[in-house]
Structure formats: structure tokens, C-alpha cells
DRENDO-1510 file (C-alpha; in Angstrom, 1 decimal, always signed):
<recs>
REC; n; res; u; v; w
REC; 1; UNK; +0.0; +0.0; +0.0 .
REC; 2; UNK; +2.9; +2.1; +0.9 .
REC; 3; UNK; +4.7; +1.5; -2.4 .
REC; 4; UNK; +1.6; +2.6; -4.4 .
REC; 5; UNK; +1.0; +5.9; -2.2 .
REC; 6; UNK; +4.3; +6.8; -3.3 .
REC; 7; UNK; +3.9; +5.4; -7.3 .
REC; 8; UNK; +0.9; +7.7; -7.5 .
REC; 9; UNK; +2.7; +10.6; -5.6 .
REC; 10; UNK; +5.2; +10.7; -8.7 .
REC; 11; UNK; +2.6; +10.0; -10.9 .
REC; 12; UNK; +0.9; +13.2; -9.7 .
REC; 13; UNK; +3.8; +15.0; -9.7 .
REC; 14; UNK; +4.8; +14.2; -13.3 .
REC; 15; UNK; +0.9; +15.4; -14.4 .
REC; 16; UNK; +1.7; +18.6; -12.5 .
REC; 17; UNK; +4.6; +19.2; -14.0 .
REC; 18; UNK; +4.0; +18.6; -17.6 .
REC; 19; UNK; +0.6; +20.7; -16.8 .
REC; 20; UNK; +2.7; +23.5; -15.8 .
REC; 21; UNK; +5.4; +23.4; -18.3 .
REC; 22; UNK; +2.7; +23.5; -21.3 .
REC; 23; UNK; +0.9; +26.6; -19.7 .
REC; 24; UNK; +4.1; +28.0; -19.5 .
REC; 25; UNK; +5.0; +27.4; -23.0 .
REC; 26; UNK; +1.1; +28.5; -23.9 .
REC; 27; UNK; +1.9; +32.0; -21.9 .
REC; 28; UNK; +5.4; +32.4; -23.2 .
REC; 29; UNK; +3.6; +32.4; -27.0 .
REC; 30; UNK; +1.1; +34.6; -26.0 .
REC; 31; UNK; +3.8; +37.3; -24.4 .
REC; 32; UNK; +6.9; +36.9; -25.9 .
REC; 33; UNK; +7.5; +39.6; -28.3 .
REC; 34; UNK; +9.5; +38.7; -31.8 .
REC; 35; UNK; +12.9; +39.4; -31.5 .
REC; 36; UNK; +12.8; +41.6; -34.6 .
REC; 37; UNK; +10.3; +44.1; -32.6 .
REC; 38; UNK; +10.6; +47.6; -32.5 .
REC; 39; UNK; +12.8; +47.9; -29.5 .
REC; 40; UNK; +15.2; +45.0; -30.3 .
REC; 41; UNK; +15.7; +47.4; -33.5 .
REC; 42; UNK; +16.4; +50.3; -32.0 .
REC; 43; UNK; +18.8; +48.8; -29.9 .
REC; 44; UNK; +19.9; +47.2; -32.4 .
REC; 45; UNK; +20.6; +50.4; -34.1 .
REC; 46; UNK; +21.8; +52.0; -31.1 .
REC; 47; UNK; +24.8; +49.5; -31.4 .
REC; 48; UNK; +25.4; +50.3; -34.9 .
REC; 49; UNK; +24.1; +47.3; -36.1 .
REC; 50; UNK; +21.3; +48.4; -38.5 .
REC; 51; UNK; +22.6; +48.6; -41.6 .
REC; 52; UNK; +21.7; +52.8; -42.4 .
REC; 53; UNK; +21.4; +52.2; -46.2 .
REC; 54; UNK; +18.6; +49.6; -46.2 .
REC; 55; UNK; +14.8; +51.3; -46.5 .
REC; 56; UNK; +12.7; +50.0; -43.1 .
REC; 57; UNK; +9.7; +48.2; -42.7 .
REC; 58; UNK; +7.9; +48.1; -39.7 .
REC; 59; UNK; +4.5; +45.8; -40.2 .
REC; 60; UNK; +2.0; +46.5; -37.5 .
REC; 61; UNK; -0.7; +44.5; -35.9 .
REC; 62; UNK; -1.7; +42.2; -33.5 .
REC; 63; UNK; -1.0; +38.1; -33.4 .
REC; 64; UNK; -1.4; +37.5; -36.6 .
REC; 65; UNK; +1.6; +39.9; -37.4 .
REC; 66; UNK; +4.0; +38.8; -34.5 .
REC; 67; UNK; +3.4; +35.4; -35.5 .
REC; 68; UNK; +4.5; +33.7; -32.7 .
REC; 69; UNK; +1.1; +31.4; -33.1 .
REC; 70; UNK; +0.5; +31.8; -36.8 .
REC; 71; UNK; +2.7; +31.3; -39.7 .
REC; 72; UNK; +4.5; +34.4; -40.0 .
REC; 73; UNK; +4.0; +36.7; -42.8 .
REC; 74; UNK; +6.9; +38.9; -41.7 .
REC; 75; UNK; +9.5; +36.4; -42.1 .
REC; 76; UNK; +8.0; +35.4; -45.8 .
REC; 77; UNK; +8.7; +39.2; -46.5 .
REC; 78; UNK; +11.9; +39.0; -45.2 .
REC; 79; UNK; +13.1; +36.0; -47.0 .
REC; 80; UNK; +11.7; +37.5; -50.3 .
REC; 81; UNK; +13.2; +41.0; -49.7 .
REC; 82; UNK; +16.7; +40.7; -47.9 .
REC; 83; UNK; +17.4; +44.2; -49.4 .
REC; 84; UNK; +14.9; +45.7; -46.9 .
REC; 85; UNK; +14.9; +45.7; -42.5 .
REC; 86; UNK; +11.5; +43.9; -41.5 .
REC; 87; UNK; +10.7; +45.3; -37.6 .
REC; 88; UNK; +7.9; +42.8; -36.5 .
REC; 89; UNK; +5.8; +45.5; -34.8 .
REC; 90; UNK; +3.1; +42.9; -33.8 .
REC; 91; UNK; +1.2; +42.3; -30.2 .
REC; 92; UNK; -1.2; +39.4; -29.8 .
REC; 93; UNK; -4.7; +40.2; -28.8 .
REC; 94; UNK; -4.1; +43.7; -29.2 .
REC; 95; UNK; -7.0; +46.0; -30.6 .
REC; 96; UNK; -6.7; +49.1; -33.0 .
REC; 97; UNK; -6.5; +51.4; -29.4 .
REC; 98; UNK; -3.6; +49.4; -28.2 .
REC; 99; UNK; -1.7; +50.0; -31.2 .
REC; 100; UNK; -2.4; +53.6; -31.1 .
REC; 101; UNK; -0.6; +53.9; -27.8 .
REC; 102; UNK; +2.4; +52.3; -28.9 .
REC; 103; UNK; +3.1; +54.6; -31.8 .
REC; 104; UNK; +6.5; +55.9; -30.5 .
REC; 105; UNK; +8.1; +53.0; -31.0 .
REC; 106; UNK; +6.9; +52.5; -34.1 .
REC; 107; UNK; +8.0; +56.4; -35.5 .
REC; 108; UNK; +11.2; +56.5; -33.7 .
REC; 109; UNK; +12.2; +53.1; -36.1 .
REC; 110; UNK; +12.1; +56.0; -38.7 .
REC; 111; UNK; +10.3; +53.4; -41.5 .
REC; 112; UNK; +10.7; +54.0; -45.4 .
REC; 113; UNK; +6.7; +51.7; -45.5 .
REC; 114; UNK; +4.6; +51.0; -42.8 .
REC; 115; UNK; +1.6; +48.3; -43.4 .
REC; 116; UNK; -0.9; +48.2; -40.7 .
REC; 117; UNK; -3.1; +44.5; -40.0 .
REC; 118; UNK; -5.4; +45.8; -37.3 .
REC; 119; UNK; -8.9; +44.9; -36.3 .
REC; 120; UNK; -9.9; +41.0; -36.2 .
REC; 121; UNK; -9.8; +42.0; -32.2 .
REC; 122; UNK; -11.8; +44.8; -32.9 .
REC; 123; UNK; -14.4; +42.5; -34.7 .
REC; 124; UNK; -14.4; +40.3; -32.4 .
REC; 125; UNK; -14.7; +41.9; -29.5 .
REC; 126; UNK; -18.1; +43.1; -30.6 .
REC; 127; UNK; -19.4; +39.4; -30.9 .
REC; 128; UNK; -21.3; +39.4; -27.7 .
REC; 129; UNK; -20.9; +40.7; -24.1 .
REC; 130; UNK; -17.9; +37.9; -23.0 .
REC; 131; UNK; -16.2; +39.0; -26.0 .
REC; 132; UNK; -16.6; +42.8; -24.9 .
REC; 133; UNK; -16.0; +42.4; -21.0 .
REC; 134; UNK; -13.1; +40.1; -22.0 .
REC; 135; UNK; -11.3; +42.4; -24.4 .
REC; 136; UNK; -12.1; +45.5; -22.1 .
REC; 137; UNK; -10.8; +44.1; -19.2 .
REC; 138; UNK; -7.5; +42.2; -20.6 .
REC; 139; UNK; -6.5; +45.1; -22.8 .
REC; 140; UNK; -7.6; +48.0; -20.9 .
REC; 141; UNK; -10.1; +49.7; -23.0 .
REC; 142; UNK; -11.1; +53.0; -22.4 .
REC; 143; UNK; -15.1; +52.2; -23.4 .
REC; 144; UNK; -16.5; +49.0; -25.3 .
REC; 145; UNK; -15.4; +48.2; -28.3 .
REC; 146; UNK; -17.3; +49.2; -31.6 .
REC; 147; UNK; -16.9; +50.2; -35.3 .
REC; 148; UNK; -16.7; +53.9; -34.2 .
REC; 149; UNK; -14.1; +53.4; -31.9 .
REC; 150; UNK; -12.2; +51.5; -33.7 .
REC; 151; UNK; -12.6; +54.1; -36.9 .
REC; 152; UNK; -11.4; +56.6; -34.5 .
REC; 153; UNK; -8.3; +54.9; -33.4 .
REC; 154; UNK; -7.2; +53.7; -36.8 .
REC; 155; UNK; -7.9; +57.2; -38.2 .
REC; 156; UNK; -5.9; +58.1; -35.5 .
REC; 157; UNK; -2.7; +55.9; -35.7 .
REC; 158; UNK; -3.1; +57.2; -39.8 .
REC; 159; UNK; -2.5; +61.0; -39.1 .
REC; 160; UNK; +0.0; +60.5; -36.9 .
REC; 161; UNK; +1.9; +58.1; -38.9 .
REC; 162; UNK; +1.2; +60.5; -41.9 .
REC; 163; UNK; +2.5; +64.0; -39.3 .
REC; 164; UNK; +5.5; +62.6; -37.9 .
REC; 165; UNK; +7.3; +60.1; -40.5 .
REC; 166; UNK; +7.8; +60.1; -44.1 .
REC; 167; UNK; +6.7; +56.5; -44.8 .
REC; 168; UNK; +4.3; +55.2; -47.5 .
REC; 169; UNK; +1.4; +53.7; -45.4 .
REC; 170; UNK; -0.5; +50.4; -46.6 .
REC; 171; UNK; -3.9; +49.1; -44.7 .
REC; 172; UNK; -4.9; +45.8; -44.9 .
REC; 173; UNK; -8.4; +44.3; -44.9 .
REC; 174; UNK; -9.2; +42.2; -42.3 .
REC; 175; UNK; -8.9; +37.6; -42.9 .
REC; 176; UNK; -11.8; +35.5; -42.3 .
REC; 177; UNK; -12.6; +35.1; -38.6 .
REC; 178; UNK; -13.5; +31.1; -39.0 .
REC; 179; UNK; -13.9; +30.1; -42.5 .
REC; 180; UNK; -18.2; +29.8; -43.0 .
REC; 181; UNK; -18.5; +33.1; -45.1 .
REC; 182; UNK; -21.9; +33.0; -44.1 .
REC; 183; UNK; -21.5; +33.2; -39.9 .
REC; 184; UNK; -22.5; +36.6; -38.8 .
REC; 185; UNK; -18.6; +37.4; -37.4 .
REC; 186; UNK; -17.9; +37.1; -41.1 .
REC; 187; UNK; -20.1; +39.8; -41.9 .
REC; 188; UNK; -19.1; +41.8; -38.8 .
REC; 189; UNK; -15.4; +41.3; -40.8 .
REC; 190; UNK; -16.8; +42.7; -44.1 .
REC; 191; UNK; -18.5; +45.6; -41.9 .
REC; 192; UNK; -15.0; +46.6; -40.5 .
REC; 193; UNK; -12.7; +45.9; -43.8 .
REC; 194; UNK; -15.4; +48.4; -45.6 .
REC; 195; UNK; -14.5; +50.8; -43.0 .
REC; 196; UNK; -10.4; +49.9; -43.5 .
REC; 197; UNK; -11.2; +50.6; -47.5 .
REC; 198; UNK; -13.1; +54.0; -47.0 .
REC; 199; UNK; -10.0; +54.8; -44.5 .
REC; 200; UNK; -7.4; +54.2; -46.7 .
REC; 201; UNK; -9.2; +56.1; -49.2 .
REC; 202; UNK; -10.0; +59.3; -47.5 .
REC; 203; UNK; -6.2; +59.1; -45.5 .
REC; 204; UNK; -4.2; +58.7; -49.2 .
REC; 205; UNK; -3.4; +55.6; -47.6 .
REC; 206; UNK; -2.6; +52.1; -49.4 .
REC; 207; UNK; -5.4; +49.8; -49.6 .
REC; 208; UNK; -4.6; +45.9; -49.3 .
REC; 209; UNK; -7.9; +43.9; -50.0 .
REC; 210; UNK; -6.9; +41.0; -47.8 .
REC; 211; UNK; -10.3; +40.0; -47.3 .
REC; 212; UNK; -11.5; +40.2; -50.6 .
REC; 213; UNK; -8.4; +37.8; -51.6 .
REC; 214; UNK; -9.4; +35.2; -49.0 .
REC; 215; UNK; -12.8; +35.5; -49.3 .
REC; 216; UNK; -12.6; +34.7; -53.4 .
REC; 217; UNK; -10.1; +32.2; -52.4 .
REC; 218; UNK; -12.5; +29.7; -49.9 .
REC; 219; UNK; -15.8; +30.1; -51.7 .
REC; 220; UNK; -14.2; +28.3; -55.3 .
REC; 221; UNK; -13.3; +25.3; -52.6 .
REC; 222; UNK; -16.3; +23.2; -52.5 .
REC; 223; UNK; -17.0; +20.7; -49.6 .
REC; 224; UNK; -14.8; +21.9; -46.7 .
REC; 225; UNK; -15.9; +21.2; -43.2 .
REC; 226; UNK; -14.0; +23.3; -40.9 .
REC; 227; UNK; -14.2; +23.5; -37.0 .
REC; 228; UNK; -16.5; +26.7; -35.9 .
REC; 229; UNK; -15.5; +29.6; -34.6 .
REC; 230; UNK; -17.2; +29.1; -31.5 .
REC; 231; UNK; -14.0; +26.2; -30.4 .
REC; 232; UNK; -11.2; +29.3; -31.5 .
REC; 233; UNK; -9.8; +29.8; -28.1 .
REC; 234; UNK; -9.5; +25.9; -27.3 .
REC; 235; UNK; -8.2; +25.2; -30.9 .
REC; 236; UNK; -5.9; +28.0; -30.2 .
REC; 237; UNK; -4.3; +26.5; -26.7 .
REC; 238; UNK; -4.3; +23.0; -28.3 .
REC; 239; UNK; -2.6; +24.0; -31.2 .
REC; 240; UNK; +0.2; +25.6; -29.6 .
REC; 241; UNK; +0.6; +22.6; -27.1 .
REC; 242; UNK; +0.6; +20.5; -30.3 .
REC; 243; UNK; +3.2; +22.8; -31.8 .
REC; 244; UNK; +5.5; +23.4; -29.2 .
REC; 245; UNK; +5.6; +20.0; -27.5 .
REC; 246; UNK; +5.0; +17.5; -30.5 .
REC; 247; UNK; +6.4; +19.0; -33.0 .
REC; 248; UNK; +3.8; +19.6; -35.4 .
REC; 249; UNK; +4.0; +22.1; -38.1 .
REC; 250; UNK; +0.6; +25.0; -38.0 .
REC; 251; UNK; -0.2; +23.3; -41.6 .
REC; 252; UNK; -0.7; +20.2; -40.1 .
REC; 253; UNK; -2.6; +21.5; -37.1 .
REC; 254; UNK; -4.6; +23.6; -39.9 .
REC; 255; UNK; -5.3; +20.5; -41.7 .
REC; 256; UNK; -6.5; +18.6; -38.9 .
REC; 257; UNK; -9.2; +21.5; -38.0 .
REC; 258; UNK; -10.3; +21.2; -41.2 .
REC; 259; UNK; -9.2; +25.1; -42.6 .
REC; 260; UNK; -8.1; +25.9; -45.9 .
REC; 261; UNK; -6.4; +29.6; -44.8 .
REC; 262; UNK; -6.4; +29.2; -41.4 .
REC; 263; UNK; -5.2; +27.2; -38.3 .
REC; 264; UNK; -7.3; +27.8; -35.5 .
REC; 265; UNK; -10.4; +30.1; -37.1 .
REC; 266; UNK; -8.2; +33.3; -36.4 .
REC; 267; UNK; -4.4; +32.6; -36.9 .
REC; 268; UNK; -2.8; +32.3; -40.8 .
REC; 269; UNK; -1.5; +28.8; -41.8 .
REC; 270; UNK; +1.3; +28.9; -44.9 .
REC; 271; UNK; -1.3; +29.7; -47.5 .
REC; 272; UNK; -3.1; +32.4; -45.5 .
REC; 273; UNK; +0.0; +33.9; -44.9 .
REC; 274; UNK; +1.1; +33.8; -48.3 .
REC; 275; UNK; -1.8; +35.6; -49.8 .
REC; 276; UNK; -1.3; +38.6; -46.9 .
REC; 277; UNK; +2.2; +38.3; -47.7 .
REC; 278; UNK; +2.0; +38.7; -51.6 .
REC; 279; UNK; -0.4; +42.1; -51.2 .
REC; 280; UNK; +2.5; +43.4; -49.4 .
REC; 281; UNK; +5.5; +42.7; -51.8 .
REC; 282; UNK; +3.2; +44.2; -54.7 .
REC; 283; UNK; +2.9; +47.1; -52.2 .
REC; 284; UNK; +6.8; +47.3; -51.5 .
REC; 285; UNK; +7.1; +47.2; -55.2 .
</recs>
């Protein structure tokens, strides 16, 4: 009896400790900034280590930008365009406000092009009262998220990016949030690209249609079942468990929820990534 106290003491102990280590490894993706951010630029520059006669992108957003749990866009740029300095200027869960109060960073980089991938949190805080309450309360939003606000706040980050650098500004349309064109957060997306478009347009701004690309892109592939929105957060933990501790690649995680652009109903896989990625070079160009 003794002997099997003690088995399932270390049996215990080993569940603990593997429990702990993943939700460490689940927090460290969800906080760990890229190590091309704008800081570790600046420093980097403060050294002497940026190299003065390459022009400077910095591409700004939230999770799907730092790509820490998506496939990164900003290292497909930078492997297509070594001639230019990619600063990954990309928070997760971060909302149009956030990035608006991080600005300083992004201006004292002193970029040649700035693209700007903000809003799938703004969309989706607005999907019910969690989503609000959750949003408000984890990022410290002055009032509850809404098209408005987030219209203010990009218009915002726009003129100031436009007053106090020289850089050629693109905005991208929001990606699918899940991949049913025909769930109402899909047409909350439309709502808020339409807003990006009519931004861009009345700021002398770059317009990327993102979502038009991926929308065009899922409805000519017939016959996909992907996981709903509604299991996004659990997809999202699991896939980064899946990634980090098994090895598996996001494509394969992608494939196994069932998404043809996506990997978790938010985050990019390789082909979602591409698409984004390929708006941007033509951009650059």
C-alpha cells in the first residue's frame, strides 16, 4: 500500500509538471515579443548594427503579425526581400487602441513603409458581451469596443503616422474570422474591412484587399468542413501545445481543424500567410 501511495505521488507530480510546463509554453507564445520588434531594432541600431542604407519596414498588428502562433508573414517578407529591414511591430490580442498607444516606438524606427493588420480584435470583441467584457478588461479599453471606436483609433494611428514620418502607409483588410462566409462574425469582418477601404481612401493611404483575396479564395473550394469559430480559443491552446511539444508544423494542425487559410479560425497557416504576404511585396514594389 505504501509502495503505491508513493507510485501515484510521482505519478501526480509528473501530471503537475508537464501541466505546468505547457501553460508555461502556452503564456510564453502569447507574451513573448518577436525578436525583430521595434525595441530590439532600435537597440539594435543604437549599437550600430542596423545597416543605415537599407529602407525600413515596420509591419504593424496584433497576433497575426507577431506570428509567434501563426505562420509568419513577416518572415515570408523578409526571405523575399533581404534588401529591406522587416521590424515585426506585432502584439497578440491587441485591438486598434492598443496599437495607437504604442506609436512611438513605431515612428522613432524612422520606417521607409509601414503596413498596418489591425482589427480581427476589434471584430471580435463586438461578438457578444464575453467577448466585450473580455477584451475591455484584458487590454484595458477606455469604453466597449465598436466600429466607431475603432474608426477613431485607426484614423488616429493614420495621421500620426502621416504628421511625424515620411513612410508610405499600406492598410490591410481584415482575414476570415472562422472560414463559414456566411457566420455573422464574417459579416461583422466585411463591416470593419469596408471601414479599413473607406479609411485608406479618404487618409491617401494604401489599400490591401486582404479580405476580398481570401474571401474569393475559400468560396471556389467546394466541400470543406472546418471546425466553428465558437471552439477558436480551445483550438488556439491546443494547437500551440501540439506545436511546441510535439512538434507539429501550423499546416498540419490547420489540416487537422479542417481550414483551408487558417489554423485555429483566427491565426494564418502557410497559404493564409502567403496571400497577406503577396499584397505586401506588390505594395513594397
Amino acid at each position: 500500500m505504501t509502495g503505491f501511495i508513493f507510485l501515484s505521488l510521482i505519478l501526480i507530480v509528473l501530471f503537475l509538471s508537464v501541466f505546468i510546463s505547457m501553460a508555461v509554453q502556452v503564456s510564453k507564445f502569447r507574451l513573448e515579443l518577436p525578436p525583430d520588434n521595434p525595441q530590439a531594432f532600435l537597440e539594435r541600431e543604437r549599437r550600430g548594427e542596423a545597416l543605415a542604407e537599407k529602407r525600413r519596414v515596420v509591419c504593424a498588428g496584433d497576433s497575426i503579425t507577431q506570428g509567434a502562433i501563426s505562420v509568419s508573414y513577416v518572415d515570408m517578407l523578409r526571405k523575399a526581400r533581404p534588401d529591406l529591414d522587416f521590424v515585426n511591430a506585432g502584439v497578440n490580442s491587441e485591438l486598434a487602441y492598443n496599437l495607437s498607444q504604442r506609436l512611438d516606438e513605431v515612428i522613432a524606427c524612422r520606417p521607409d513603409y509601414v503596413t498596418i493588420l489591425i482589427g480581427t480584435n476589434d471584430a471580435n470583441a463586438t461578438l457578444g458581451f464575453r467577448n466585450s467584457f473580455g477584451y475591455v478588461a484584458m487590454e484595458s479599453l477606455p469604453e466597449s469596443p465598436s466600429l466607431a471606436f475603432f474608426r477613431q483609433n485607426l484614423i488616429g494611428i493614420l495621421r500620426r503616422l502621416k504628421a511625424e514620418t515620411n513612410a508610405k502607409i499600406a492598410l490591410a483588410s481584415l482575414p476570415p474570422l472562422g472560414e463559414d462566409l456566411s457566420h455573422y462574425a464574417n459579416i461583422r469582418i466585411q463591416e470593419y474591412s469596408a471601414g479599413i477601404k473607406k479609411i485608406a481612401e479618404a487618409e491617401g493611404a494604401v489599400y490591401l484587399p486582404l479580405c476580398e483575396r481570401m474571401r474569393a479564395y475559400l468560396e471556389r473550394i467546394p466541400g470543406r468542413r472546418p471546425k466553428p469559430l465558437s471552439l477558436a480559443g480551445k483550438l488556439m491552446t491546443q494547437g500551440v501545445r501540439e506545436h511546441s511539444f510535439f512538434g507539429k508544423s501550423w499546416d498540419e494542425i490547420s489540416a487537422a481543424n479542417g481550414f483551408a487559410l487558417l489554423i485555429d479560425g483566427i491565426h494564418l497557416n502557410t497559404h493564409g500567410a502567403s496571400i497577406l504576404s503577396a499584397l505586401i511585396l506588390e505594395f513594397l514594389e
